[in-house]
N, C-alpha and C positions, 0 to 999 in steps of 0.2 A: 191433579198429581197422580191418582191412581192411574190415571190411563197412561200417563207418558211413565212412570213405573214397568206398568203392561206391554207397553211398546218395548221400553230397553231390554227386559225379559229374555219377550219374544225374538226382540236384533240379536242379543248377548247368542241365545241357544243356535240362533237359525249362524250364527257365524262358525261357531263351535261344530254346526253341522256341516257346511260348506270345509271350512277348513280339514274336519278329520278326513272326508273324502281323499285327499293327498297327502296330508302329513300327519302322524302321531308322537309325540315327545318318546314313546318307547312302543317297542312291537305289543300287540294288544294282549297276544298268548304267551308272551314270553315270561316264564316262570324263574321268580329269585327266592329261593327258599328264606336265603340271607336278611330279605325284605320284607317277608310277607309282615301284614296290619299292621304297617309303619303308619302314625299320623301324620297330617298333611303337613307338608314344608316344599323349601323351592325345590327339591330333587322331586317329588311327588306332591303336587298341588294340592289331591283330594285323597292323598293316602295311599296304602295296598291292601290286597285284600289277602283274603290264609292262603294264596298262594304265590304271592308277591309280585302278582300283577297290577300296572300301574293303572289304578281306578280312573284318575282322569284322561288318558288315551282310550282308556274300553266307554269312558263318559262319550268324549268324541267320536266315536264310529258307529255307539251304537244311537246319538243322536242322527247318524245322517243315513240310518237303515231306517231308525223313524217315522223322517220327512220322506224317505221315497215310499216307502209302504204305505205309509198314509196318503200321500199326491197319488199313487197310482189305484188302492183305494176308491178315493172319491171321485177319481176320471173316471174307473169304472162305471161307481154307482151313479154317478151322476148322468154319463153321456147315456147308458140306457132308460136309466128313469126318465129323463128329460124328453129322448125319444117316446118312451112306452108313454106317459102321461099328457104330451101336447098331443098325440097322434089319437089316443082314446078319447082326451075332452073335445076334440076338434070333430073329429069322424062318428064319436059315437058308434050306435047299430051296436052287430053283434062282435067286431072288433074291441070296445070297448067293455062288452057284458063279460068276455073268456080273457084277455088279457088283466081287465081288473079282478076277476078273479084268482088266478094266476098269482096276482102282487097283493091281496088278502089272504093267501096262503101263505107266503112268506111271512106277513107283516105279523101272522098268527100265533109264529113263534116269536121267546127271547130270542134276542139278536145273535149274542153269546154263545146261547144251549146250537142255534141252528149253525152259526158256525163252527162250534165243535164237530157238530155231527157232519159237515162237509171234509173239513177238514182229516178227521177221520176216516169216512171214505176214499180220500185221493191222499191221504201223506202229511206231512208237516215241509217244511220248507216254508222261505219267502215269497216265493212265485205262485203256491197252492195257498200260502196263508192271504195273497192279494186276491187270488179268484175266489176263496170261502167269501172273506169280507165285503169284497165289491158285491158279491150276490144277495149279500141280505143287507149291504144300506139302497140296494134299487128301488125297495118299495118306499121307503122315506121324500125321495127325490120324486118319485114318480106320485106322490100324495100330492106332495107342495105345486108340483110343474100341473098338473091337469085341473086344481082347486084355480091356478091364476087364468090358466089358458080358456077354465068354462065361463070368468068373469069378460077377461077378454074377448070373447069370439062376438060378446052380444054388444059392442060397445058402436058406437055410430062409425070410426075408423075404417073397423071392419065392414062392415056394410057397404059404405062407401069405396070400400076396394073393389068388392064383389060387383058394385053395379058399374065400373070402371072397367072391369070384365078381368080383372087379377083371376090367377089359377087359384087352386085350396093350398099346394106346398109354397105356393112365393107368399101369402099372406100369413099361414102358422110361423114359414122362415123369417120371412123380410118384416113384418109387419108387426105379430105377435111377440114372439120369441124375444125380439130387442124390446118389450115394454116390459117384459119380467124378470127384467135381466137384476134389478135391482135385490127381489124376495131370492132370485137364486142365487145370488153372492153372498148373502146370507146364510143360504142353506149349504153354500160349501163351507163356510167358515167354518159353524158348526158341524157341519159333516168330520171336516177336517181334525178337530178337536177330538170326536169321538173316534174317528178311525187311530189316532194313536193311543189311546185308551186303550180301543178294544185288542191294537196288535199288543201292547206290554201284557192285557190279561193273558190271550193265549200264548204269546211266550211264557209268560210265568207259567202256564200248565205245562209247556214242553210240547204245546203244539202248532208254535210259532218258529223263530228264529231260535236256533236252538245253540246258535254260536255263544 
């Protein structure tokens, strides 16, 4: 029961997101003094707030600022980690010794604190709050992707690629990559979860969406 709970949740919110994308019951900024912190009724579902903005249209828009910040987020971290971590556990040498260094300097920091300080650097916005955040979940992704790909490389599969005469990128792509696909659906979920966490925290500082 909890999980099909978890599911309606999730359907309820992700519709609420799709939907505000086109439409909102009332414009999001539009201010009724006459209105403001009315409780919830059919004219306003989930209230207003002291400026008599209607809570649940700002509900709806800012869940589907959310979802994209977060999906583009986790593409982010994800399509580099994935690269940097199969290409380091595969290739090894010293590509492996400076690029994991590299994602032990990130991983060095809080998540948070280091996206502060990116975001700091280049601005606040949506599009600077997605490059902060994509930058610091790359080391996460790129932990998980190269712990499965050094399990993988040693496995009889692979071996028998090699002496079939396969290159090193059609076996890390064609071979590899699809037997980890499972740990890394995993690690977007959760990725996914955290990356809207972490955008409401920096909005909440003012160093997010600031709408």
């Amino acid at each position: 029961y909890n999980l099909i709970i978890g599911y309606a949740l999730i359907a309820l919110v992700l519709l609420m997101a799709v939907v505000g994308l086109f439409y909102t019951p009332y414009p999001v900024n539009e201010m009724n003094v006459l209105q403001k912190n009315q409780p919830p009724s059919f004219a306003h579902l989930f209230g207003t707030d002291q400026f008599g903005r209607d809570i649940f249209s700002r509900v709806m828009e800012g869940a589907s600022t959310s979802f994209f910040i977060a999906l583009c987020v986790v593409l982010v971290g994800a399509v580099i980690g994935t690269l940097t971590g199969a290409l380091t556990a595969y290739f090894g040498g010293w590509l492996d010794a400076v690029l994991m260094r590299v994602n032990d300097v990130l991983a060095a920091f809080p998540s948070v604190l280091l996206a502060i300080c990116f975001v700091a650097v280049i601005g606040p916005g949506t599009y600077n709050l997605i490059v902060a955040l994509g930058i610091v979940f790359i080391p996460s992704f790129t932990r998980v992707v190269r712990s499965e790909v050094l399990v993988q490389k040693e496995l009889d599969y692979v071996r028998n690629a090699k002496l079939m005469g396969a290159k090193d990128m059609r076996i890390l792509v064609f071979h590899i990559l699809p037997n980890i696909k499972p740990v890394l659906k995993t690690s977007l979920l959760v990725g996914f979860q955290n990356a809207v966490l972490s955008e409401a925290g920096m909005s909440y500082l003012g160093l997010g969406v600031t709408q």
